[in-house]
Every structure is written in C-alpha cells, then in structure tokens.
N, C-alpha and C positions, 0 to 999 in steps of 0.2 A: 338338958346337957348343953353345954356352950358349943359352940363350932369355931372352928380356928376364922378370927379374921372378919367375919361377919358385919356386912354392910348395914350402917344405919340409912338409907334413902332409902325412901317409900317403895314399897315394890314395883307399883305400877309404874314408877321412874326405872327403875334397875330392867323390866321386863322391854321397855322402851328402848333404854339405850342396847341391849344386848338385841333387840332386829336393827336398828338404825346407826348404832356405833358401836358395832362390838369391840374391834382394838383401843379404842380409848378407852370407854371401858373398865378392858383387862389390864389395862396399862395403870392406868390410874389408881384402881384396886392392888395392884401387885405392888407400886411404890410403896402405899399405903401400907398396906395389911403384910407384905411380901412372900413368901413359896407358896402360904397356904391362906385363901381368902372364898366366903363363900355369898352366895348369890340368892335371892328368891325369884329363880325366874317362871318359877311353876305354882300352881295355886298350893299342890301340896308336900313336895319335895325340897331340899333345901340343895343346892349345887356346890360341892367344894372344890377350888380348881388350884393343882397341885403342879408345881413347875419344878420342884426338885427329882433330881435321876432317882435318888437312894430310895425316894417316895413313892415315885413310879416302877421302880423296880419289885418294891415290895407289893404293890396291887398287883403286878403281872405277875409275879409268881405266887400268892396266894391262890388254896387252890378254888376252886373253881364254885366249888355248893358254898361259900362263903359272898356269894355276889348272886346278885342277878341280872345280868349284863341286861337282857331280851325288858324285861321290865321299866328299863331304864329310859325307853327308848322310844315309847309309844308315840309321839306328836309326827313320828313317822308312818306307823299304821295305815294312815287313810295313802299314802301311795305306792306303800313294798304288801300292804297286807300282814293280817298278824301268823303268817306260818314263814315268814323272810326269817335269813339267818341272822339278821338283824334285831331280831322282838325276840325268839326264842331260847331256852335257857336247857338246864342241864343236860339228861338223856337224850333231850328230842334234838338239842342244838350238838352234840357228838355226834349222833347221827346226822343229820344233814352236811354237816361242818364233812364230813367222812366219804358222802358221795356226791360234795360237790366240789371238793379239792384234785381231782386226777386232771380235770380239763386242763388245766392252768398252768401245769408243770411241765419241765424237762424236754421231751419233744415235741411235747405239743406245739410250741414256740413256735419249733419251725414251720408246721402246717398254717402258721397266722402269717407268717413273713409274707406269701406271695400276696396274700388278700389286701395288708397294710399297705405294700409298693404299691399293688395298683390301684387301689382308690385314693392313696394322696395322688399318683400322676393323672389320676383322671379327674379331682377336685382341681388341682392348680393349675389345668391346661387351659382352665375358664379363664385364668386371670390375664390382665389386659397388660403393655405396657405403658407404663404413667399413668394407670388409673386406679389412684387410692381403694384398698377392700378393707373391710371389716374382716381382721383377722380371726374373732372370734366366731361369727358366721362359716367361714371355711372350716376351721379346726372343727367344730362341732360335725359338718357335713361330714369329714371324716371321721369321726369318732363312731359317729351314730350310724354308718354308711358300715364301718368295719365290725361293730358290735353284732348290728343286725347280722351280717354275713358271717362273723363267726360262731353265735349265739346259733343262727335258726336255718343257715347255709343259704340265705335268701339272697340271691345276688340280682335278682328282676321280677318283675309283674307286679299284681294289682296290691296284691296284701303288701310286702314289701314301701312301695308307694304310699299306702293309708298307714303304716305303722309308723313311716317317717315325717309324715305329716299329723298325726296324734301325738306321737314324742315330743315333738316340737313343742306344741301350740301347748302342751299340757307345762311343760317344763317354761314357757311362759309366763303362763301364770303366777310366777314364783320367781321372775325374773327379774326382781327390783327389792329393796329393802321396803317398802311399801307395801307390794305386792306380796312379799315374804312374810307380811307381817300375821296373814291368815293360819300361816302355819302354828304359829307363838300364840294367838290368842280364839282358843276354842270357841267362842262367845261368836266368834264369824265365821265359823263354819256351818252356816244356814239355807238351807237349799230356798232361792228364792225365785228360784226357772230358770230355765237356761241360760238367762243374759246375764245372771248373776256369778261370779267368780265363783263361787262353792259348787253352784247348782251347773255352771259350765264345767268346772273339774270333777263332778263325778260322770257327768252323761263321758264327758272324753274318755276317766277311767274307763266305764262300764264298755265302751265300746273296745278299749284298748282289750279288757277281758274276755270279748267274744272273738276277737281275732288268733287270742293267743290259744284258749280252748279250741278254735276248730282246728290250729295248726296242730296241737297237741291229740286232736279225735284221728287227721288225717296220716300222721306218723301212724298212731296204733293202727289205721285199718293199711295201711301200707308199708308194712315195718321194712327196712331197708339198714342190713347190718353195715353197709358198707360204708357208709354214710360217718362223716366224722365231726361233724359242726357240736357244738354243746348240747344242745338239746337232744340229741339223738344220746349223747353220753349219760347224762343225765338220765334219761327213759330208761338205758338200757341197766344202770346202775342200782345193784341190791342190798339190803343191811344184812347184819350179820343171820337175822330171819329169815332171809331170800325175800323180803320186799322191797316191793320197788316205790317210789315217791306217788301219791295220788296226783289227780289234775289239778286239784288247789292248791297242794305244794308247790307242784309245779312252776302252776302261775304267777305263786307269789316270788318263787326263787326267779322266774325269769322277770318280774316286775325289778324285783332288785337289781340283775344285771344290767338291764336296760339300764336303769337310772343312776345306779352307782358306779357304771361302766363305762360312760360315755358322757356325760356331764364334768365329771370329774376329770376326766381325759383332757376334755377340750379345754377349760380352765387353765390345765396347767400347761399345754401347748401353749396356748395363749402367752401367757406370763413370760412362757421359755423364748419366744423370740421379738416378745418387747425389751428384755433383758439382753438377749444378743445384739440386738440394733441399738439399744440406748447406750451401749457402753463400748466404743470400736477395739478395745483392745480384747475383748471378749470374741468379738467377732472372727476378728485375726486370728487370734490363737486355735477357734474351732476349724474356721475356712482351713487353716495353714492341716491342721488333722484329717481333714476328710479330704484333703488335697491329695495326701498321701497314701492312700488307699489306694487298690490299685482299681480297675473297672470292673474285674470277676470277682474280687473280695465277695465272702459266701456274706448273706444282711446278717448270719449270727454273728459273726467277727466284727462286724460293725456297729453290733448291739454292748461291745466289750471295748470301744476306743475310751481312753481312761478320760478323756478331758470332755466327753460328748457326755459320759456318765456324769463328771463332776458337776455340768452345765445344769444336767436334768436332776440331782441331787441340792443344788442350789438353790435351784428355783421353788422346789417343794420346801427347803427350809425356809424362803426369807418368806414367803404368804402361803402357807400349808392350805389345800384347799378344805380341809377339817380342821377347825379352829381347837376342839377339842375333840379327843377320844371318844369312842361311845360310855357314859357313863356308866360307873358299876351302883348297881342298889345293895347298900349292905342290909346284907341278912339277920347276920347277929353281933351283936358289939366287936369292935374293930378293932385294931391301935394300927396306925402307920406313924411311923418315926414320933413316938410318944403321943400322938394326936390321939385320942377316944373318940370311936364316931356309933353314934346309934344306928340301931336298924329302921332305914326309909332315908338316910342321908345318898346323897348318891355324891359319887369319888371320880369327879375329872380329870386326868392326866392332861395339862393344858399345853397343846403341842407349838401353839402361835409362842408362847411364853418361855417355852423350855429351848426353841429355838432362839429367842433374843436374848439369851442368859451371856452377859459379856465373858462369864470366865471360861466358858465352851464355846463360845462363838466372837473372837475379839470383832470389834466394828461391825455387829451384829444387824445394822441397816445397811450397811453395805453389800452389793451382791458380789461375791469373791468365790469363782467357784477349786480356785487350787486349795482353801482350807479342806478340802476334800481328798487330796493329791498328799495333802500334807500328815492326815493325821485320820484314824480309824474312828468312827465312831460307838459307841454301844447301841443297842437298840432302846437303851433309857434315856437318851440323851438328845435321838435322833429318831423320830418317828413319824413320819406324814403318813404310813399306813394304819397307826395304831399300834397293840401290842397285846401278849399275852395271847388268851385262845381267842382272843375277838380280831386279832391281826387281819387287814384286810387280805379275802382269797384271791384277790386279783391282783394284788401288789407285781408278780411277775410280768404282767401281762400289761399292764400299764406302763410299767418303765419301757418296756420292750417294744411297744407302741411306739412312746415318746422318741426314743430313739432314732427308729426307725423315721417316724416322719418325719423329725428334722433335718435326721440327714437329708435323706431323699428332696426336702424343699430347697435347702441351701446346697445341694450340691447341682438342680437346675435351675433355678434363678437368684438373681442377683434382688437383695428386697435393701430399703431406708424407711428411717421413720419420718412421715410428714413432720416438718416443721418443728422438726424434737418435739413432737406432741406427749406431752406426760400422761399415762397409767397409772389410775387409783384404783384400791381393792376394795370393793363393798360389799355387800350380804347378798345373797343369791340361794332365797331357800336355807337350809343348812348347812351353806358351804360359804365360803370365801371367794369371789371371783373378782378377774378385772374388771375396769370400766371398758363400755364398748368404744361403740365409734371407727370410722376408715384413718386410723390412724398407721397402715404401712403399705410401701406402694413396690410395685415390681420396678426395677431401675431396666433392668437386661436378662435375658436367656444364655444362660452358660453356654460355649460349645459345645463341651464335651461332656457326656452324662458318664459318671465316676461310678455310680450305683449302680448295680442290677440283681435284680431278685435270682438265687440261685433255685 
C-alpha cells in the first residue's frame, strides 16, 4: 500500500537528518509532500507525520484498541523501562493512566506552590550581579530540585544529592544532536565498559534503579499515611482489584517522572525568558502584569494572570519541546481523512508543524503571545502536551511550574540578554531544546518582592 507523501532519500539520509536537523527536515518534507508525508526513520516502521486539525482530531478520537500507542515508542525503553505509561497499551495502560492521574490535579497544585517558590528563590539567590549564567543550567537545577521534592518529598541528604547528580550526567549523555544520535541508531547501543556512552548509560541507569528500589523498600517498611509527595500516592493507590502497582511499575513510572518531568520543564523555562528579553515589548507588558499584583496575591492567582499564561502558551507553540506526538501503531487498516493506512504504519500528529500552519497561526515565526488573548484554540490545533488518551499527565503541573518560576525570577531580579546573543533549537535526545551558553546576565535586585508563597 502507498503512504501519503513518502520520501524518495535513502533512509539512512532521512534517519540522519531527523537526529541532526529535524525542523528542516519536516519543513522541507511538508512543502513538498504537504499535511501528510511519511518518513523511514526506523528499520521497520514507516512514520506518517500529520499537521492537519481534522486529521489529528480524528486519531484522538478514535478509539483506543485501534492503535497501539505503548508500541510505538520503544527507542525509549532503555530509559522509562518497558512498564512506563509511555510503552504500555490497552487494559494495562487504563490502569496505570488511572492511578497515576490524581497527584497532578486540582489541589494538589497547591501543595507544589510552596516547594516551586522556594527552590527558584534558593537557585537564583546564587546569581551574581553582572555575571553572565547559563540560564539552562539554573532552570534545570530547578526543575530537577522541584521534581525530586515533589515526586519522592526529598528535600536533603545523601540519596537526594546522588539522584541529582545521576539525573544529570545520565541526561548528558543525550545532550547534543551527536550524542542523541545513540538513541536513533540501535547499532550503538553496545556495552563496551564503562568509558563507553552505552556501557556509561546503563551502569548510571542501574544505579539510578537501586536508589529508587531502596526508597521504594524504605516507604513500605515505614509506611507513613501522612506523607503527601507522589510516590507515597502512587504506593498507596489501588485498581479496581484492590492492587496496588509492583516495585518495577513503580520504578519505571518514577523513571518516567524524572525524566519527562524535569527536562522538559527546564527546556521550556529556558525558551520563556530568552523570548522575554529578546523582545522588550514582551517584557513590558509582562513586568507592567506582575507589577500589579499585589505582594499577598495567593501563587494560584498568579498561576491565572492572562498574559503570564499567553507568554508560557507561546513559547510551547513556536519550538514545542515534543516535536511530535507519541506515535500511534495502527492495528488494523485505518482511513483518516480518506488516507488508508496499514497495520505497522505509525500516525504522527506533528505538533512543531501544526503550530507553524499560517491559517491558525498568522506570522507563525514570530513570537506574539496576545494571539492567545485573542482567540481560543482547540486542542487539534494546539497541542505541546499531545492528545487524546496519551495526553501528557503532567500537562497541569508544568504550566503551573512555569508560571510560577517566572514570576518569582522577574518579579526579583532585573535580567538582559548578553549582546543580543541569539538562541537556536536543536535535538536534545527526543525533545527539542535551546542552544546553551551564558547568554542572560542579572542587571539589579528588585526592591520590592511582589510574590509570596501563601
């Protein structure tokens, strides 16, 4: 069967460009072939990557034993594990999707707020005046600093410390389109001892998995109902059977927090206040919003100022840190908007793509965060979490982060970008991130601190 749009360059060229250039790319393929064009960037799968709503609407709402989300998805494996809500599919993925959705919601929110305040004020109390940082270095210290303490309620000592220094150096590994490239071609995934990148990323795993197993043995022999951080929720949480998740569930669902948690956080912090400095009228308009808050304002009211929203809404549309959806593997012959697709195709919803669409997004490289102020979006049109039942769980909890820390940095210091120094997006593992570098510097310390944690 034909596939819509289907690339004639050799694979190993397509598999190339998709770690080393992904936006061109998709860009170039989209001119080309346009909504629907497909890829070989796996040995045996063929990728269709779909930028029309009507078309992404219709995979999100098909139902669910028509796809295999968890299948689709494997090149992730070696670092969520294959029991992450990420790999798994029908029954086993309702259930899990079931007990690990209550953290994330509703009030929880508020028990994150005071942890969020005070680890950005305790990350940016380092910072110097006049001396340029690595903004992505800091956002990550927070991301990875708030994960851990909300995830495992870790807020000091040894494990804590060695988790944060595993995190790291693992998520290193993977921290260049280069380096990324091991993920994309299984052929280098060779244990060849320690010194070697594969054979370093599993001793880190394996250690990462003894740390998480003995926190996970030390809860059960000291169970502590009081206790409110995710993992104690998670433990304590049952299926409709009265069972509760094994330790390898476990491990694998908090693998995935970790890393889908906080990685992705820090990206898009990033992003949000290169974009606030490179453009001053951006800046103003937020400064002039958080100006007017008053100093008790509760941090939920401040997770709800409309143009602080549109800022962090923007920024996930113009470089989504998921370039695409998790892909669906179709089961049994398909049609989406008259396309026939066999079973072993897998079905992209291209979120980098569906965001640069000029008729939804006029001046679509442009960063304009009132198109937000202006006009509702759907969720087929607008998606950096994903969609459908694969929606990311932590979608709440990230915005509510971002938020949060922005405020809190820009309402105590005064920050510029070095030498209008420009930010490019490049591969970072399977996500999308900026380029580093000490590209924003503290100018001054506000007088007056506007925020405070209620």
């Amino acid at each position: 069967m034909n596939l819509p749009g289907e690339s004639q360059s050799p694979r190993l060229m397509q598999r190339l460009q998709w770690v080393f250039n992904p936006l061109q790319l998709m860009e170039i393929s989209a001119k080309t072939h346009g909504e629907f064009f497909t890829l070989r960037l796996t040995v045996e799968n063929p990728l269709v990557f779909i930028s029309n709503p009507q078309a992404i609407q219709e995979i999100f709402t098909t139902p669910a034993d028509y796809f295999d989300a968890g299948r689709g998805n494997k090149l992730l494996k070696p670092l969520v594990g294959e029991n992450s809500l990420l790999l798994i599919d029908g029954e086993t993925h309702q259930r899990q999707r079931k007990l690990l959705t209550p953290p994330f919601h509703g009030e929880r929110m508020k028990a994150y707020s005071q942890i969020i305040t005070n680890i950005t004020n305790q990350v940016i109390s380092n910072l110097h005046i006049g001396e340029p940082f690595a903004v992505r270095d800091a956002m990550q210290e927070i991301s990875l600093k708030v994960i851990l303490q909300a995830v495992f309620g870790l807020s000091e000592g040894e494990r804590l410390i060695k988790l944060q220094e595993l995190l790291r150096s693992l998520l290193e590994l993977s921290g260049s389109p280069l380096r990324s490239a091991v993920t994309f071609f299984p052929a280098l995934q060779v244990d060849l001892g320690a010194w070697s990148p594969w054979g370093k990323f599993l001793r880190q795993r394996e250690e990462i998995h003894q740390l998480l197993y003995t926190e996970i043995q030390e809860r059960k022999n000291n169970f502590d109902s009081s206790r409110s951080d995710i993992l104690s929720l998670m433990m304590s949480a049952r299926d409709e059977n009265g069972e509760a998740m094994t330790d390898i569930e476990l491990r694998d669902e908090l693998m995935t927090l970790l890393f889908a948690g906080h990685e992705t956080t820090a990206s898009a912090l990033t992003w949000a206040f290169y974009w606030i400095h490179h453009l001053p009228n951006v800046r103003e308009k937020l400064l002039t919003e958080l100006n007017s808050i008053d100093e008790n304002t509760d941090l939920n009211e401040v997770s709800r100022l409309p143009y602080l929203t549109a800022v962090c809404q923007e920024t996930l549309r113009i470089y989504p840190i998921a370039m695409i959806t998790l892909p669906r593997m179709v089961k049994t012959p398909t049609k989406i908007m008259g396309h026939e697709f066999p079973p072993g195709a897998l079905l992209a919803p291209c979120i980098y793509l569906t965001h640069r669409r000029p008729d939804l997004y006029p001046e679509p490289e442009k960063f304009q965060p009132e198109r937000f102020l202006e006009r509702q979006y759907s969720q087929y049109e607008y998606l950096p979490f994903g969609g459908g039942n694969r929606r990311c769980i932590g979608m709440a909890f990230a915005m509510f982060e971002m938020k949060l820390v922005l405020a809190n940095v820009l309402s105590k210091l005064d920050l510029a970008l070095v030498n209008n120094m420009t930010v490019k997006p490049l591969r970072r593992g399977v996500t999308l991130a900026p380029s580093g570098g000490k590209w924003l510097v503290t100018t001054a310390k506000r007088e007056r601190v506007k925020i405070s944690a209620m």
